[in-house]
N, C-alpha and C positions, 0 to 999 in steps of 0.2 A: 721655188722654195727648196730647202737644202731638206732630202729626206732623212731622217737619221735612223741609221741599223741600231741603235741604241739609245740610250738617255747621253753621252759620250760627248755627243756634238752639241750638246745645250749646254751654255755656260753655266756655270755652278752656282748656285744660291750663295752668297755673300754672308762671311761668319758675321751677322749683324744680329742684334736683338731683335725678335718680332714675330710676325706671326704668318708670312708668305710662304705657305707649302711647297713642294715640288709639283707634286699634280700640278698647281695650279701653272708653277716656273713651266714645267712642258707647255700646256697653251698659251702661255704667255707668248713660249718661243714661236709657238704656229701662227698667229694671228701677227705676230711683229716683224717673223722673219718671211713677209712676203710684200713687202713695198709698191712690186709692178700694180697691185693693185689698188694702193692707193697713193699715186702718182699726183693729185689733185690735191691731197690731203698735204699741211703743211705743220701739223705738230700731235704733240705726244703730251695727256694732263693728266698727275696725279692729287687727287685730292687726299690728304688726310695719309700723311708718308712715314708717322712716328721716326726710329732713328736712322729710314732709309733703307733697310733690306730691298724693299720690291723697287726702291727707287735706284737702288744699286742697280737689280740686274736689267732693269728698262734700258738705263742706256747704252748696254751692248746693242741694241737695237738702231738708236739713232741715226736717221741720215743728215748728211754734212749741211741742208737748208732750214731744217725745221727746227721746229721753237720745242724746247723740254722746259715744261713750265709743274711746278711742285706748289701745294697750300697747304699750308697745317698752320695753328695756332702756335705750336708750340708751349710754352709758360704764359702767353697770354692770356686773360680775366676775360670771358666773353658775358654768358648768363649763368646761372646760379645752375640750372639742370645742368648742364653742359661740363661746365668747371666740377660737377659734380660726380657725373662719370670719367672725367680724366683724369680726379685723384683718386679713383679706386682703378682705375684701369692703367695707368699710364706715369706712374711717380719717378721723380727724378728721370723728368723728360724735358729735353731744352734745345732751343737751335745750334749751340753749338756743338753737343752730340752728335746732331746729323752733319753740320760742315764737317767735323774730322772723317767720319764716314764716306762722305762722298769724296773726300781729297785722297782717302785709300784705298776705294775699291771703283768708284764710278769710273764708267769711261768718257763720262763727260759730265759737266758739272750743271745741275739745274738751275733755272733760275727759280729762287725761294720767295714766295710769297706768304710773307707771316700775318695772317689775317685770320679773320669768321669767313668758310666759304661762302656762308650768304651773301656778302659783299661785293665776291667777282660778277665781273658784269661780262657779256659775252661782247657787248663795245671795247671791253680792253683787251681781252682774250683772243679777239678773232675769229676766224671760223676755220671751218674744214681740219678739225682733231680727226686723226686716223685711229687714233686709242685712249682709252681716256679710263683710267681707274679712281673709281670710288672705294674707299677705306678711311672717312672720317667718323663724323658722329653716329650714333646708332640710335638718334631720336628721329620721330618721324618727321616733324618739320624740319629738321635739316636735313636730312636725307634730301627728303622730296625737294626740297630746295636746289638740292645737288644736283637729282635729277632731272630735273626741268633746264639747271642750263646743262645740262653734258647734251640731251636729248636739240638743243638750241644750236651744239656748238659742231658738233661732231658731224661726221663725212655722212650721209643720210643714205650712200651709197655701199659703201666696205667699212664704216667706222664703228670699233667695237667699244661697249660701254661693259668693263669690268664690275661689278657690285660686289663688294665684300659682304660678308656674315647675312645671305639671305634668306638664312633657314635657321639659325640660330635659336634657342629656349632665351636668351637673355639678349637678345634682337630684334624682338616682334616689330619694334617701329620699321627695320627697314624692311621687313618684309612685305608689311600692309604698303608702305610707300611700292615696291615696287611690281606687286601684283595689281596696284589701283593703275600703273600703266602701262600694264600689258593687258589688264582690261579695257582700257582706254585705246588699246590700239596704237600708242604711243612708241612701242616698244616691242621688238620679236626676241623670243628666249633662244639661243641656239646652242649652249652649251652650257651644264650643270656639270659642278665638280663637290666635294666636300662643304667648301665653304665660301665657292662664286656662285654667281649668277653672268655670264656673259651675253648681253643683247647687242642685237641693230637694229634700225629705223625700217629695216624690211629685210626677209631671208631672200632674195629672190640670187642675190649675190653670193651667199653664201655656198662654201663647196663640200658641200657633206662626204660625197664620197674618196676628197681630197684629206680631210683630216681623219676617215676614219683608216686610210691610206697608214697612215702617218701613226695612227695610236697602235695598229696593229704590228707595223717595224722594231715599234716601240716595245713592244711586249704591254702596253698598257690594257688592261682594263675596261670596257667600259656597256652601258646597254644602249639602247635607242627606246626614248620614252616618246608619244604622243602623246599631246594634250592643246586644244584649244586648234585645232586646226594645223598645227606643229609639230616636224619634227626634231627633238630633242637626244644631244648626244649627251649619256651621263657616264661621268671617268668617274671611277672607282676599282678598287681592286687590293692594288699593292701595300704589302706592308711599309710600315713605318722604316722597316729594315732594309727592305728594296730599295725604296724611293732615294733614300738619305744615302746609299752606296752608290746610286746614281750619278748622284747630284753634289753631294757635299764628300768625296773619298777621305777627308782629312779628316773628320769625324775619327774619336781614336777608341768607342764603344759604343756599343747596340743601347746602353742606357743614354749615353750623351745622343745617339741618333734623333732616340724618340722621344728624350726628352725638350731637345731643340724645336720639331715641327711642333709638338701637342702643348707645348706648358708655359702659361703667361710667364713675362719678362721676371716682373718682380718675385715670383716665385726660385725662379731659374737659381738665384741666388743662395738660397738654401739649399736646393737640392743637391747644389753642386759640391757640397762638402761633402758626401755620401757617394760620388762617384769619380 
């Protein structure tokens, strides 16, 4: 794994609309950019990729055999809860926002699966995912749905299971989903940032003292929490103002910085007359 003396050597977050932090883009980088170990593993799942930011920066990652497989709805009509949070959260959102996206920033182009993730079946999907990010619904039966197959599909050995918004005030579903499987044992927490949760199917593989290696190079932030028998690495720290000088240099103000990581899409739009 490529050590980096700074945030320098991680590719930059993708001017894309969304809501993938940089904290997060650094583990991203650790957990993607280390392959030898998961050599068995043969692809890379994002669930729920709006117009493609974190799907952008994934495929720096890719190796030349493995499957990048992406699912979101899109504009498609699922159920009435559902369709209900995706027009207060996510308006004038459509597949072809994400193809222009990934034809200008991705290094490789995914294959699109516009569906309800309830639908995939780990029969068509295959197995042995090396990574596998969740960021769709924030209801608990889809969640949990999510997670039962990523938990199904994924490398049980080095495969990391992203969960987006799992401490949120207006996310409780996935929280309860995914604290019912790490009391179940289903699932080991091994790293907490802002607004992931990162698990595997067991820590035993996991290199603690290789990534804290790596946040300290980094100048990152971060404590070491116990809880449940586990240790836990939490990244926090840096301002809004750090991170974004890190990660995104082309940023051309401290209000465009932090108003790119912190402030929903459809807000963005207004603000932006004011800066």
């Amino acid at each position: 794994m490529n050590k980096a003396g700074s945030g320098s050597l991680v590719p930059a977050v993708p001017r894309i609309r969304g809501w993938f932090s940089s904290h997060d883009a650094l583990v991203f980088h650790w957990f993607l950019n280390n392959p030898k170990k998961n050599s068995t593993a043969n692809g890379i799942l994002e669930i729920g990729t709006f117009e493609g930011k974190s799907a952008a920066f994934i495929s720096n990652y890719l190796l030349p055999h493995e499957r990048f497989v992406v699912c979101d709805i899109f504009s498609l009509k699922t159920d009435e809860l559902n369709d209900l949070e995706n027009r207060k959260s996510y308006p004038n959102f459509g597949l072809e926002v994400f193809k222009d996206n990934m034809q200008k920033f991705a290094k490789a182009i995914p294959e699109i699966i516009v569906s309800d993730s309830a639908r995939l079946k780990s029969s068509h999907l295959g197995e042995k995912y090396r990574f596998i990010h969740l960021d769709g619904s924030h209801l608990f039966d889809h969640i949990s749905k999510d997670l039962d197959l990523a938990i199904q599909i994924i490398d049980s050995n080095y495969g990391i299971i992203a969960i987006d918004d799992f401490r949120a005030a207006h996310t409780p579903g996935v929280s309860a989903a995914i604290w019912m499987e790490i009391a179940n044992k289903r699932l080991v927490p091994t790293v907490i940032t802002e607004t992931k949760m990162y698990c595997m199917m067991q820590s035993d593989n996991f290199e603690v003292s290789e990534l804290l290696d790596f946040l300290v190079l980094t100048k990152t932030k971060f404590e070491i929490e116990y809880f449940l028998g586990e240790q836990v690495i939490r990244i926090y720290g840096k301002s809004d103002n750090e991170i974004f000088e890190n990660f995104d240099p082309n940023l051309k103000s401290t209000a465009k910085k932090i108003l790119k990581g912190a402030t929903p899409p459809y807000l963005l739009q207004v603000l932006r007359k004011f800066f």
